[in-house]
C-alpha positions as CSV (number, residue, x, y, z in Angstrom):
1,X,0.0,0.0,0.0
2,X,1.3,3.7,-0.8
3,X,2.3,6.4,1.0
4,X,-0.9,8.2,-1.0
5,X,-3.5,5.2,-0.5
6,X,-2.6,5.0,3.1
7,X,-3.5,9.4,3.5
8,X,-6.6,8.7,1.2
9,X,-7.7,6.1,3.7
10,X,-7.3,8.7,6.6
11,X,-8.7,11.3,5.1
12,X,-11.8,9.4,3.7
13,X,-12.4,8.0,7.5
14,X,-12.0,12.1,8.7
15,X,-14.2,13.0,5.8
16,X,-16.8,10.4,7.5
17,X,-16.1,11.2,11.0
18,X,-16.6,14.9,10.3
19,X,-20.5,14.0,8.1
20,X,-21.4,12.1,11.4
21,X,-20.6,14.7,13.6
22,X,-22.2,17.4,12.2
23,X,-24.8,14.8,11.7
24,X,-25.3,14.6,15.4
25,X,-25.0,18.4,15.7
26,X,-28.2,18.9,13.2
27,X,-29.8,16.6,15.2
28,X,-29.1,17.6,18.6
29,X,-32.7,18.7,19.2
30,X,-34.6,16.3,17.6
31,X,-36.9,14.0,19.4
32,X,-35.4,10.2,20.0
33,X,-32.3,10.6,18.4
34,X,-29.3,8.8,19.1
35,X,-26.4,10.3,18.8
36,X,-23.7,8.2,16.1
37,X,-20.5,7.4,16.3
38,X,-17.9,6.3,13.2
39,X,-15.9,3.0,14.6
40,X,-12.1,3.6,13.1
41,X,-10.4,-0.2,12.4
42,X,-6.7,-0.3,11.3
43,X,-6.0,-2.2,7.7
44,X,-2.7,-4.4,7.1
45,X,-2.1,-6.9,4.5
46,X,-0.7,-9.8,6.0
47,X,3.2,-10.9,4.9
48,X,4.2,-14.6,5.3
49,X,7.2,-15.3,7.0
50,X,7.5,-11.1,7.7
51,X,4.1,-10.6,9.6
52,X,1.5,-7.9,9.0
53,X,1.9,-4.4,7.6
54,X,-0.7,-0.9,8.0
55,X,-2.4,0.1,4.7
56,X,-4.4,2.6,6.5
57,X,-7.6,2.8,8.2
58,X,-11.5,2.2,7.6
59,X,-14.0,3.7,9.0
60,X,-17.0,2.3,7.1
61,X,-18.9,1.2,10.3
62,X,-21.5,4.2,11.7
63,X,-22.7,3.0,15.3
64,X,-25.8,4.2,17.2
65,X,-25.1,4.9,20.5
66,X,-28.1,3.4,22.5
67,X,-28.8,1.5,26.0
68,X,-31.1,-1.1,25.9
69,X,-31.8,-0.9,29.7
70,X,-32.0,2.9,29.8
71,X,-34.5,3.0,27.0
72,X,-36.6,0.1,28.4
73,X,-36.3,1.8,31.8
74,X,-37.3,5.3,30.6
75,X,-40.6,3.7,28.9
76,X,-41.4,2.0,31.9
77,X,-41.8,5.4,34.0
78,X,-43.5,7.2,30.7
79,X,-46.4,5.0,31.5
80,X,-46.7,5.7,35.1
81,X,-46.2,9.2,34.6
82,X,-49.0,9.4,32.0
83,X,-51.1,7.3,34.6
84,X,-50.8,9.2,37.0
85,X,-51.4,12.5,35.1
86,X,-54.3,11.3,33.9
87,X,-56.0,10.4,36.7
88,X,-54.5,13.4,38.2
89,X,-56.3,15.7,35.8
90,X,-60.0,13.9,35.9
91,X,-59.8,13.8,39.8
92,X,-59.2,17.2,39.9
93,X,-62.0,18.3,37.6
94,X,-64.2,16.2,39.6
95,X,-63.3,17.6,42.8
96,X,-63.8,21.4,41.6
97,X,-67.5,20.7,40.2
98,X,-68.3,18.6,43.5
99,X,-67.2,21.3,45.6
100,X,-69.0,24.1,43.3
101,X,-71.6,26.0,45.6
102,X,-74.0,25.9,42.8
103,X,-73.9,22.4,42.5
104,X,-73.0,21.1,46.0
105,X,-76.0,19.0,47.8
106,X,-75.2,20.7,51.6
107,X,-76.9,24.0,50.1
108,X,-80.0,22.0,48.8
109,X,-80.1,19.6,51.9
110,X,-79.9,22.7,54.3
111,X,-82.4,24.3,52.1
112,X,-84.9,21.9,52.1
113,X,-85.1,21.4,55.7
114,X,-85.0,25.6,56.2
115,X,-88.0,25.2,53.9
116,X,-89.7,22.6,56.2
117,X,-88.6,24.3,59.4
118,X,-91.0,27.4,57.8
119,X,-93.5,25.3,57.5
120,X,-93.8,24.6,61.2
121,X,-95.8,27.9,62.3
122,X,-98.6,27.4,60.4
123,X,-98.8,24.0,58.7
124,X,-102.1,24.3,57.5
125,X,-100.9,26.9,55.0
126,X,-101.1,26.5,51.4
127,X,-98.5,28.8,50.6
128,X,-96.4,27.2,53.1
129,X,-97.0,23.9,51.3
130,X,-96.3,24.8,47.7
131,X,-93.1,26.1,48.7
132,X,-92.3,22.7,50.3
133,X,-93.5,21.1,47.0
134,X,-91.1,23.6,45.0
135,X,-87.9,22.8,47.2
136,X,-88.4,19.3,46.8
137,X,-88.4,19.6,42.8
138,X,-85.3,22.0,43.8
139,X,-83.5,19.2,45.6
140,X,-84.7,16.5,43.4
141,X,-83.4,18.5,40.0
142,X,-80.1,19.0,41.8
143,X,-79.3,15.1,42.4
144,X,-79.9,14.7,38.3
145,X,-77.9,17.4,37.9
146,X,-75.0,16.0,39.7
147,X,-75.6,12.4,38.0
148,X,-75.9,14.3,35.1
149,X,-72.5,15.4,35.5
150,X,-71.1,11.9,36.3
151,X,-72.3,10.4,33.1
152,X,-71.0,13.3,31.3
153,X,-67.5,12.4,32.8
154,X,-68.0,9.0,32.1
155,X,-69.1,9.8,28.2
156,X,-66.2,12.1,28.3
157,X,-63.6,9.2,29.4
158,X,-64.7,6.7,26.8
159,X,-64.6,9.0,24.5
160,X,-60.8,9.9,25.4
161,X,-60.3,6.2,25.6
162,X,-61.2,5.3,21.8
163,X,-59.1,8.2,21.0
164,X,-56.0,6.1,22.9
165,X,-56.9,3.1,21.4
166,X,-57.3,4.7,18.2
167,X,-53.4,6.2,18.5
168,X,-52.0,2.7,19.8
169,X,-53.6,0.8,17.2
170,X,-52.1,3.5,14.6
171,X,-48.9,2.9,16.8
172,X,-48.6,-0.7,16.8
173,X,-49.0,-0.4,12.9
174,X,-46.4,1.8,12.7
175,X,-44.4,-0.6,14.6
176,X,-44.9,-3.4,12.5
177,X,-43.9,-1.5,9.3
178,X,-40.5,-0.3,11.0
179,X,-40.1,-4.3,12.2
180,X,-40.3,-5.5,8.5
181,X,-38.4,-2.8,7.1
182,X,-35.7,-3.2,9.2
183,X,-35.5,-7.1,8.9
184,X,-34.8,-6.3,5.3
185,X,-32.2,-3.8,5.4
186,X,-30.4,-6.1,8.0
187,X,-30.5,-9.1,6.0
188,X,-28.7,-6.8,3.5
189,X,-26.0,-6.1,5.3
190,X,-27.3,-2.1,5.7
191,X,-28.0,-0.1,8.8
192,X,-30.4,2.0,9.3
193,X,-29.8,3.9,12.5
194,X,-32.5,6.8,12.1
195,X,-35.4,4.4,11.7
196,X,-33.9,2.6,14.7
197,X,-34.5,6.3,16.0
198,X,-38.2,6.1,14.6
199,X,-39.5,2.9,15.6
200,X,-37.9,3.6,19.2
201,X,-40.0,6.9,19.2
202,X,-43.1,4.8,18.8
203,X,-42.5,2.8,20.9
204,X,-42.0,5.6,23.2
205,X,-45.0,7.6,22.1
206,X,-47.0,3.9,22.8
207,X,-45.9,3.4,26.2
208,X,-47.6,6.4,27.1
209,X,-50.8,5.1,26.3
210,X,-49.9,2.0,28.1
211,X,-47.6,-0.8,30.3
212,X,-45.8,-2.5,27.6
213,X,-43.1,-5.4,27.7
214,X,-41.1,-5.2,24.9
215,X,-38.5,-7.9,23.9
216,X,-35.7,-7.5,20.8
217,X,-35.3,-10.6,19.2
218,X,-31.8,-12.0,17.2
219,X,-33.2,-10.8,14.1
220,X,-33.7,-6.9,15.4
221,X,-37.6,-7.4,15.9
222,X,-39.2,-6.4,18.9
223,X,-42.1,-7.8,20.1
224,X,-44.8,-5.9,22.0
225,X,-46.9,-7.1,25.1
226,X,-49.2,-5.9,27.7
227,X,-48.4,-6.1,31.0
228,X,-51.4,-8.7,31.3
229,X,-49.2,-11.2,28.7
230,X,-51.7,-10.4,25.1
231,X,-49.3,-10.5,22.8
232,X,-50.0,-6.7,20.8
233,X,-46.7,-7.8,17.9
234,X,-44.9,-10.1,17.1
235,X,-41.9,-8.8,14.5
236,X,-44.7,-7.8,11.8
237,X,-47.7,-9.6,12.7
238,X,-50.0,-7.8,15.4
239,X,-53.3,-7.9,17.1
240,X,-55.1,-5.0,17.9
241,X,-57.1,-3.3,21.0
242,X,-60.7,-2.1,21.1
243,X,-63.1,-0.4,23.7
244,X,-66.2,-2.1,24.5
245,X,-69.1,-1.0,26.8
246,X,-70.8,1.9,27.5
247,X,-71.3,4.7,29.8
248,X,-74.3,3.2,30.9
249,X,-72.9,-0.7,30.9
250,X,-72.6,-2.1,34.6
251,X,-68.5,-2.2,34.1
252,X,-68.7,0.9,31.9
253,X,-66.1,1.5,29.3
254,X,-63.5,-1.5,28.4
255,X,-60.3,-2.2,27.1
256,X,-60.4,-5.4,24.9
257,X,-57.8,-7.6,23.3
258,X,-58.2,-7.9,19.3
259,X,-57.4,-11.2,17.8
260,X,-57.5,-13.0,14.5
261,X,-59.3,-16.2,16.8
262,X,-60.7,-14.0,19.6
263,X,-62.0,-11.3,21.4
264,X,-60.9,-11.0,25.0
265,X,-61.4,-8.6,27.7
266,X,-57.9,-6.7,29.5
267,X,-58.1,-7.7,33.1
268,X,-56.1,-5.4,35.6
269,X,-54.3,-2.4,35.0
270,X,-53.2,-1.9,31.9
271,X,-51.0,1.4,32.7
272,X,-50.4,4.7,30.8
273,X,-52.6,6.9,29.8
274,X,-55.2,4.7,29.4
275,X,-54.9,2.9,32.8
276,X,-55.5,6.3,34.2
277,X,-59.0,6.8,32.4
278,X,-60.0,3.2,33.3
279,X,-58.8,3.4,37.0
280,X,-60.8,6.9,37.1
281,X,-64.0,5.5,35.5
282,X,-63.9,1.9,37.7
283,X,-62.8,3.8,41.2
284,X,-63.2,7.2,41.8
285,X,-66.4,8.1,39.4
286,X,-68.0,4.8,40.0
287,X,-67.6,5.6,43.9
288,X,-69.2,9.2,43.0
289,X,-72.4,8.3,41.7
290,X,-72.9,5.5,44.2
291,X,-72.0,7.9,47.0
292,X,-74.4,10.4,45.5
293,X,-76.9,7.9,44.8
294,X,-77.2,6.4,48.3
295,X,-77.8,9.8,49.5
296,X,-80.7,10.1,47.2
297,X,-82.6,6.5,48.2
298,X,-81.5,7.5,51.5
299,X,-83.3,10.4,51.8
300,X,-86.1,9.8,49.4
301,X,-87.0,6.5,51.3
302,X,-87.3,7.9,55.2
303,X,-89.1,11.2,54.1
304,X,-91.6,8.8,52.4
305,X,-91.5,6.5,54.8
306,X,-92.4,9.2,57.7
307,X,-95.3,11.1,55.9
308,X,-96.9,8.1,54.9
309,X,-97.0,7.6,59.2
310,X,-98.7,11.0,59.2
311,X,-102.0,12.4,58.2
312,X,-102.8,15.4,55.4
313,X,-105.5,18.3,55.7
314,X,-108.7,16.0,54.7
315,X,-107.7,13.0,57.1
316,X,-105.7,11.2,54.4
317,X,-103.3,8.9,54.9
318,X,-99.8,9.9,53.9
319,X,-98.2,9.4,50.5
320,X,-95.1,9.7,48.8
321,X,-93.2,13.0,47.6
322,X,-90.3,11.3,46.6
323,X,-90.5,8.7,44.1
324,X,-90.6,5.2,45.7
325,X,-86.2,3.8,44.9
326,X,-86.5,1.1,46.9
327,X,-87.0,-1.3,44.0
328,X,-84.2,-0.6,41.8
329,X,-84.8,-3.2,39.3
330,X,-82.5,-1.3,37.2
331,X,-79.9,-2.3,39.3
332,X,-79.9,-5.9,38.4
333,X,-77.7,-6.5,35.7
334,X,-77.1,-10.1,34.3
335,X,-73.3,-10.3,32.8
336,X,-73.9,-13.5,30.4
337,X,-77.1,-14.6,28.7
338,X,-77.3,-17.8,31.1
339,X,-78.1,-15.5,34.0
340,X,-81.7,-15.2,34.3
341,X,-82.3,-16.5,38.3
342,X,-82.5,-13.4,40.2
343,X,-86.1,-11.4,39.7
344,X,-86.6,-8.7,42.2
345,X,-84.3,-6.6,44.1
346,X,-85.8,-4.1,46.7
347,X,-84.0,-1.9,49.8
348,X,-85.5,-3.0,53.1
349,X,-83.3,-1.1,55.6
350,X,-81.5,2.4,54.1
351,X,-79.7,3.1,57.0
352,X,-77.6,0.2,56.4
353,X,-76.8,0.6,52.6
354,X,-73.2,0.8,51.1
355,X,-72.5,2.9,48.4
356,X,-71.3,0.1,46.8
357,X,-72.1,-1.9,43.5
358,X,-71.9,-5.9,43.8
359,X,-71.3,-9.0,42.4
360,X,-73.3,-12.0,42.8
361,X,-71.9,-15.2,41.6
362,X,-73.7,-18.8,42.1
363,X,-72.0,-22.3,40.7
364,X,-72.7,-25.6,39.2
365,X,-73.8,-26.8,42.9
366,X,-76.1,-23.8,43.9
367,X,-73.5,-22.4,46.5
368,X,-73.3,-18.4,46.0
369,X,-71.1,-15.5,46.6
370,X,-71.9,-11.6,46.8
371,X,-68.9,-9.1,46.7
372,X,-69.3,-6.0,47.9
373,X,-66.9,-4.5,45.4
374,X,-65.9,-1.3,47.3
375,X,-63.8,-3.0,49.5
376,X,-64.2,-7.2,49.0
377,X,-66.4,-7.9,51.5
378,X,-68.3,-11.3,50.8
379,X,-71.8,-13.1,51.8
380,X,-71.4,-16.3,51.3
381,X,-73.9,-19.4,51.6
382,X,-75.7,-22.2,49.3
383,X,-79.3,-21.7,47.7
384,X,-82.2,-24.0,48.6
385,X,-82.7,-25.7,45.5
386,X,-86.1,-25.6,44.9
387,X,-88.4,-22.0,44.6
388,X,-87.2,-19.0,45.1
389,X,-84.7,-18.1,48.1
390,X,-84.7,-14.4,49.6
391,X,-80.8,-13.3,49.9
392,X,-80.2,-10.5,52.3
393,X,-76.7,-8.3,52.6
394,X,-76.1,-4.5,53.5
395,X,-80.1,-3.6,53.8
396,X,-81.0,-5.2,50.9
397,X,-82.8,-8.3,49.4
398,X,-82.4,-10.1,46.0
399,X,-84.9,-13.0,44.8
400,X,-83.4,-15.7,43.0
401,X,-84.7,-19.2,42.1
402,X,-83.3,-21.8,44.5
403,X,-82.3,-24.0,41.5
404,X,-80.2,-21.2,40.2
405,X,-76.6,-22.4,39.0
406,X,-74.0,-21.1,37.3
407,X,-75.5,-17.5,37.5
408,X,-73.1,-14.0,37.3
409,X,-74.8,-11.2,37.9
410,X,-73.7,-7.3,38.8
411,X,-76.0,-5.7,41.7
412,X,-75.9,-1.6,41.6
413,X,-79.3,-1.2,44.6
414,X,-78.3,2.7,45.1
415,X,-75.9,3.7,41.7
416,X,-78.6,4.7,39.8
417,X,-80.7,7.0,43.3
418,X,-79.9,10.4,41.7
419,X,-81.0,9.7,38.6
420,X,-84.1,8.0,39.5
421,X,-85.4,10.3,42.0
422,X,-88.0,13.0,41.4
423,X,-90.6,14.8,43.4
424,X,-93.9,13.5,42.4
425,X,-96.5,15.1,44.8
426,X,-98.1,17.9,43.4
427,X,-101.3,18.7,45.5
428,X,-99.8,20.9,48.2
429,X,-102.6,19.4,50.8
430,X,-101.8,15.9,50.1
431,X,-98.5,16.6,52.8
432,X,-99.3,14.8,55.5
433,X,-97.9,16.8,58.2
434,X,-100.1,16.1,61.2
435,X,-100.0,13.1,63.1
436,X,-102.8,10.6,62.6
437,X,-106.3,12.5,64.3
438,X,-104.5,15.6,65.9
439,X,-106.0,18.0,63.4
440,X,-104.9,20.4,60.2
441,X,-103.1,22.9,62.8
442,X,-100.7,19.9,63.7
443,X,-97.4,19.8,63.1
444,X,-96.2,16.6,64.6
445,X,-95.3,14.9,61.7
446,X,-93.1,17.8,60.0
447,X,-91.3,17.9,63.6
448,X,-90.3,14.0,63.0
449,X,-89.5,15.1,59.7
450,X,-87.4,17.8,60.5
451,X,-85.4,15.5,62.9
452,X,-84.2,13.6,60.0
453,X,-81.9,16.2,59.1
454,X,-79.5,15.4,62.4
455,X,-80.4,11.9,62.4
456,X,-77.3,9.6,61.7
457,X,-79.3,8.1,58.6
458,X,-76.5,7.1,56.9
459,X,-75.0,3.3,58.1
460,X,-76.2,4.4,61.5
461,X,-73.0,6.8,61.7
462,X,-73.6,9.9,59.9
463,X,-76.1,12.3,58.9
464,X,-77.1,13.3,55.0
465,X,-75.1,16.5,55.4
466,X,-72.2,14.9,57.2
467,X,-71.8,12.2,55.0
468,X,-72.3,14.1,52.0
469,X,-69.4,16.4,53.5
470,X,-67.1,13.5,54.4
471,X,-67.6,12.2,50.8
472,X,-66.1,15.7,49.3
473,X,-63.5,15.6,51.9
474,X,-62.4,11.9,51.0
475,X,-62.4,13.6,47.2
476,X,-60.5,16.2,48.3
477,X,-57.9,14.6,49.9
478,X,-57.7,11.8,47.1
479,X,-57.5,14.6,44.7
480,X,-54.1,15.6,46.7
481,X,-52.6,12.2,46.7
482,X,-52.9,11.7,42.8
483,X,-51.0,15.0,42.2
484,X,-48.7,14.2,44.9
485,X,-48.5,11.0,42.9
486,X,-48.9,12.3,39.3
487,X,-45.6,14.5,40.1
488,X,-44.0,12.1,41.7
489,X,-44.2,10.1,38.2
490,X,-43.1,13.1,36.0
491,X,-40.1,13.6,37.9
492,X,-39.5,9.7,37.9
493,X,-39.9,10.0,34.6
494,X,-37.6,13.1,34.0
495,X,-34.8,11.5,35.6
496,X,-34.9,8.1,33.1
497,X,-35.4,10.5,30.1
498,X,-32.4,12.4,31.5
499,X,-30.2,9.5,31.9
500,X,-31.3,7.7,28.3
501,X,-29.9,11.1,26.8
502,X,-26.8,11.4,28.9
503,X,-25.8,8.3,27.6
504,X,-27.5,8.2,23.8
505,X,-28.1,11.9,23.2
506,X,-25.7,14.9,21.8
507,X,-23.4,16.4,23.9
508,X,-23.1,19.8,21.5
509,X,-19.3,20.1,23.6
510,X,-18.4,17.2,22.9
511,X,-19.2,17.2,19.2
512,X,-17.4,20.5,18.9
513,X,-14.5,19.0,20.1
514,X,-15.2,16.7,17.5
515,X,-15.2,18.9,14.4
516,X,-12.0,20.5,15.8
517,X,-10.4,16.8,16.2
518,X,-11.6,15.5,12.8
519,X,-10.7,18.6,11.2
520,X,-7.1,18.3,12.2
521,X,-6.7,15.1,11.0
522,X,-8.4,15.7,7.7
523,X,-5.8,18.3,7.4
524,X,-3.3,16.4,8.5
525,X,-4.3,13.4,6.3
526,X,-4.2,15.9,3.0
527,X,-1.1,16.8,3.8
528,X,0.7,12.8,4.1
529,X,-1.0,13.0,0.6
530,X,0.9,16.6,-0.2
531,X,3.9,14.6,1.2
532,X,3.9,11.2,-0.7
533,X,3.1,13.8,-4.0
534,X,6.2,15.8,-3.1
535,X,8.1,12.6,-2.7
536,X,7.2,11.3,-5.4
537,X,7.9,14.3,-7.5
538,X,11.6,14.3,-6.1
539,X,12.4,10.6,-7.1
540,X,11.1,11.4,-10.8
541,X,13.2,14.5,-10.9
542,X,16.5,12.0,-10.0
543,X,15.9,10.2,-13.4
C-alpha cells in the first residue's frame, strides 16, 4: 500500500467522521435521536514469514449509541407518569364541580329542611305547602344534575379512551412497518440507525398510552406485550385493542384484546394513559355516583316512609313525595345470557346501605357468593334448590330461584338513586304533616320530619349533610394524593429520560470538540498526501 492510498484512507475516515458529527450536531434537538459514532479499524495486508503491515484505516462502520436498559427503563416510567397524570387531571376536575356551591347537595339539603322548618308555624298553609313542594323539585333537579355530570364524565372518558386506542392501534402499525423494514435492510448487510430512532419513538409515544413489555429478538424485531401477557406484535404480525361498553354498561367503558381467533377482555391495570382513564371510570367516578346515589334513596326512602306515618288536611293517609327507589330493578344486571335467576331486588333497611355496587356469583352446585366491590367484603352461603330463596346483605334483598346455577350477575341497589329520584306530589294538601287525628293545625309529623336532618341516617354513623361532606373531603384529599403522585411520576420519569440522553443523546461540547479533532486530522491526512506527491515528484526528478 502507498504512502498516497494509506492518506486517502485517513482522510476518507475524517471525511466520514466529520458527516457524522455534524450529523449529530443537526440533530441535537430532535426527538429520540441517538447520537452516532464512526468506529475507526486499522487495515494491514498480512506478509508470510515477515508478519502484518498498515495500509491505513477504515471507517466504514457508523454505530448508534443506545442503551437497551436505559430505553426500556425510561418507557417504563412514561407509563406511570402518563397514569398518573391522567388520573390526576380527571380527579381534579371532579373535585372542583363537586365542591362548586352551585352544585354542592349541603346548600340543597340545608335548604330543604329551612323550607320545612318554615313550614312549622302554620302547617295548614297552602303557601307554606307549595313552597315545600317547589324545594323538593329543587332538591330532586339538583341530584340529576349531579348524576348528570357523572355520566357526562364517564361519556367524556370513553370518549378519550377510543381516542388512545385509536393512537395505539395507529402505533402498533407503525411498529410493524419499522419491524419489517428493518429485517430487510439487516438481511442486507445495511444499517439503518435513524429508523432505529423512529421505531424507538413509537414505541416511546406507545408506552404512554400504556404498560408494555417489549423484547428485541436475534433478528432486530421487537415484540410488544401488555403487561397482562396479550401479545400486541410479534416482529410484523399484530393484534389489535378495542373499547367495549358503555357509559351506561354495569362495568362501563372497556379495554379489549383484538385477535384473529378471539375477542378477550384486558383484566387489571393496563397502565399509561389509558390505565389512568379506566382506574378513574372503575374507582373514583364509580364511587361518585354510588355515594351520591345512596344519598338520594336515603333520603327519598325515610321522608316517604315518615309522611306516609302522618295524616294530610282532609284525614288522608300519607303518600309519597319522593319517588318510591327502593326497588331498583334497574340495578340488576345479568353479565352473560345464562343469568336469568335473580327477579326482584328491593332496599328494606337504608340506613344500612353501602354505596357500593356488587357482584353475585352462584356455581354448578347452587352455592353463591356476593362481593361488595368497594372494599371485598363477601356473603357467602348455598341456595335451597327448589323455589325461590330471599338473599339479604347491607339492607338489601335479591330474589333468585333456589335452582339457580352457574349464575353471574352485577347488583348496583343505590348507583342509579340520583337519577331516578324525582318529586312526584303535586297537591300541596296531600302533605301529611299532622300526626294521625290531631288535626290540620298539627305539626307533629313535619317535627319528625325535620329531625331527620340530624339523624345519623347514613350506616347508623352519619347524617345526609355529614356524609355528603365526608364524601367531598375523601375527594379532596384523594385529589391531593394523585397529584402528589402524578408529580412524583413526572419527575420519575424526568430522571430516566435524563439519563437515556446522557448516555444516547448529543453532547453539542463534545461534538465540537469533534469537528475541531476531525478537522485536524483531515488536514493532516491531506497533507501525508501533499507529502507522498512531493516525494514522489523528487524521485522522478532524480531520473
Amino acid at each position: 500500500m502507498s504512502l498516497t492510498q494509506i492518506g486517502i484512507s485517513g482522510l476518507q475516515a475524517s471525511q466520514t467522521s466529520l458527516n457524522v458529527a455534524s450529523n449529530n450536531i443537526a440533530n441535537a434537538e430532535t426527538e429520540g435521536y441517538s447520537r452516532q459514532r464512526v468506529y475507526w479499524f486499522p487495515t494491514y495486508t498480512l506478509h508470510p514469514g515477515v508478519g502484518t503491515k498498515g495500509t491505513g484505516v477504515n471507517a466504514s462502520s457508523v454505530d448508534r449509541i443506545a442503551n437497551s436498559f436505559l430505553t426500556a427503563q425510561m418507557w417504563e416510567s412514561q407509563s406511570l407518569a402518563e397514569k398518573t397524570a391522567t388520573f390526576s387531571g380527571y380527579i381534579d376536575s371532579l373535585d372542583q364541580w363537586l365542591g362548586d356551591d352551585s352544585t354542592s347537595l349541603t346548600s340543597g339539603l340545608e335548604s330543604f329542611f329551612t323550607t320545612l322548618n318554615g313550614a312549622t308555624v302554620d302547617p295548614y298553609s297552602s303557601a307554606a305547602r307549595q313552597v315545600i313542594l317547589s324545594e323538593s323539585n329543587k332538591l330532586a333537579q339538583q341530584f340529576t344534575t349531579l348524576n348528570n355530570q357523572i355520566v357526562g364524565h364517564q361519556g367524556l372518558a370513553g370518549r378519550q379512551l377510543e381516542a388512545s386506542v385509536a393512537e395505539a392501534n395507529g402505533l402498533l402499525a407503525n411498529i410493524a412497518g419499522f419491524n419489517d423494514q428493518l429485517k430487510k435492510i439487516s438481511a442486507s448487510g445495511e444499517v439503518a440507525n435513524e429508523m432505529l430512532d423512529q421505531r424507538d419513538l413509537a414505541v416511546k409515544e406507545l408506552s404512554k398510552l400504556m404498560g408494555i413489555n417489549v423484547l428485541e429478538q436475534p433478528d432486530g424485531n421487537l415484540n410488544i406485550y401488555l403487561k397482562s401477557g396479550q401479545p400486541l406484535l410479534i416482529g410484523d404480525q399484530r393484534n389489535s385493542l378495542s373499547v367495549t361498553g358503555s357509559a351506561s354498561h354495569p362495568d362501563g367503558f372497556s379495554l379489549a384484546f383484538e385477535s384473529d381467533s378471539a375477542s378477550l377482555q384486558v383484566h387489571g391495570d393496563p397502565g399509561g394513559s389509558i390505565g389512568g382513564i379506566l382506574n378513574y371510570q372503575n374507582g373514583t367516578l364509580r364511587q361518585a355516583q354510588n355515594e351520591i346515589g345512596r344519598l338520594a334513596v336515603v333520603i327519598a326512602s325515610t321522608i316517604n316512609a315518615q309522611l306516609r306515618l302522618g295524616e294530610d288536611v282532609n284525614g288522608n293517609s300519607g303518600v309519597d313525595l319522593f319517588s318510591d327507589l327502593t326497588n331498583p330493578a334497574s340495578g340488576i344486571f345479568s353479565l352473560d345470557v345464562a343469568s336469568t335467576s335473580v327477579s326482584d331486588m328491593r332496599i328494606t333497611d337504608s340506613s344500612q346501605l353501602k354505596a357500593s355496587d356488587y357482584d353475585l356469583r352462584v356455581d354448578n352446585t347452587g352455592n353463591y357468593v356476593i362481593t361488595r366491590l368497594s372494599d371485598g367484603v363477601q356473603f357467602s352461603g348455598s341456595l335451597s334448590g327448589a323455589g325461590t330463596d330471599t338473599l339479604s346483605f347491607d339492607g338489601v334483598e335479591i330474589d333468585i330461584n333456589g335452582a339457580a346455577t352457574d349464575q353471574a350477575y352485577r347488583l348496583s341497589p343505590v348507583r342509579y338513586g340520583a337519577r331516578d329520584i324525582d318529586a312526584v306530589l303535586t297537591e300541596p294538601f296531600a302533605l301529611a304533616l299532622a300526626a294521625p287525628g290531631s288535626g290540620v293545625a298539627d305539626n307533629s309529623n313535619l317535627q319528625t320530619i325535620l329531625q331527620l336532618q340530624n339523624d345519623a341516617l347514613i350506616e347508623g354513623q352519619s347524617s345526609l349533610t355529614e356524609s355528603y361532606t365526608r364524601f367531598i373531603g375523601d375527594i379532596a384529599v384523594q385529589t391531593s394524593q394523585a397529584k402528589t403522585e402524578a408529580d412524583g411520576g413526572k419527575k420519575l420519569f424526568e430522571q430516566a429520560e435524563a439519563s437515556r440522553n446522557a448516555y444516547s443523546g448529543v453532547n453539542l461540547d463534545e461534538e465540537a470538540a469533534n469537528l475541531l479533532r476531525f478537522q485536524q486530522l483531515y488536514s493532516a491526512n491531506a497533507q501525508v498526501i501533499s507529502v507522498a506527491r512531493q516525494t514522489f515528484d523528487s524521485l522522478l526528478r532524480m531520473f
